[in-house]
Steps between C-alpha positions, in 0.01 A plus 500: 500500500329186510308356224337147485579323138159482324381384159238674289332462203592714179250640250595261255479183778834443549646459853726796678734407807515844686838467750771634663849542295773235720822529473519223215297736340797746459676384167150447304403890609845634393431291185109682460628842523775439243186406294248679560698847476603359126149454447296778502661898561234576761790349765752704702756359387734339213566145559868577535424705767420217716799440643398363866614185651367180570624606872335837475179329368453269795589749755195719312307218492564446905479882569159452342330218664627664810366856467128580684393752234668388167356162265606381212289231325630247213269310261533209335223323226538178470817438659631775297618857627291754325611809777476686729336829730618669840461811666720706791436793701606867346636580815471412881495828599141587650398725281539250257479206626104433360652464188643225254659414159377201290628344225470211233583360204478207349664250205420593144301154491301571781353810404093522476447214678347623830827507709557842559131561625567188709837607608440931547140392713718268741754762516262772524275301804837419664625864544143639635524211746866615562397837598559716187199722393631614164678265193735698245650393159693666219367326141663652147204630370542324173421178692128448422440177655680556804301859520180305470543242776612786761195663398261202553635498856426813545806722432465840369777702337644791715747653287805458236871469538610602132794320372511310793685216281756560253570204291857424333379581183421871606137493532334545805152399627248675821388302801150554616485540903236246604331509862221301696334567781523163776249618718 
């Protein structure tokens, strides 16, 4: 899906590039998820568990730029990447086809700056004007500030997947089922 590289101004005044990921872009995002799933337990995943390719990474990044219903955003403050947000369709099956997934997250760093309001509202405008009526999300329900922002754009919480994380100590955590209307 197309998206024209804009800047915008954070909260705090400081400049956000809003772009496309390119295919030089594929090392640095295998890099980020290493992090970012080491920093925080609200991820899907350990950071050995990302195991994908530079190869595999740019031919995501390709299938990507190429797909009419699917965006994924990068942003970078001050020269620097902070993260990033996408969404896909559930399903292109008609009876599901008003539908989409969205996701974010963000460097440890970056957090509480503005970005992800920046970077979910983009995403968020981008899949109404891509056709999709309704946004979904799964959020571990101990994740506050994450909670908070989906709520400010106008989430609500439609149900709970117990356990739906088990972590390697033994311990498991919920995810909250998160929907908004895009019409």
């Amino acid at each position: 899906m197309d998206f024209l590289t804009k800047t915008v101004t954070l909260k705090n005044g400081r400049q956000c590039l809003l772009r496309h990921p390119e295919e030089p872009d594929a090392e640095m995002l295998l890099h980020y998820l290493r992090t970012t799933s080491g920093e925080t337990p609200y991820m899907i995943r350990e950071p050995e568990e990302v195991r994908t390719s530079i190869a595999e990474e740019i031919e995501f990044i390709q299938k990507n730029r190429e797909a009419p219903r699917a965006l994924m955003l990068l942003a970078f403050v001050e020269g620097k990447y902070a993260g990033s947000c996408s969404f896909g369709g559930v399903s292109e099956r008609n009876r599901m086809r008003h539908r989409c997934t969205v996701g974010i997250s963000l460097y440890r760093d970056f957090w509480g700056q503005g970005i992800g309001t920046v970077l979910m509202s983009e995403i968020l405008s981008a899949a109404r004007a891509a056709g999709f009526e309704q946004a979904e999300l799964e959020v571990v329900s101990a994740n506050a500030p994450a909670i908070a922002l989906y709520r400010k754009l106008g989430f609500e919480t439609t149900g709970t997947i117990p356990r739906a994380f088990k972590y390697q100590d033994g311990s498991c955590a919920d995810f909250l089922f998160m929907v908004k209307n895009l019409v």
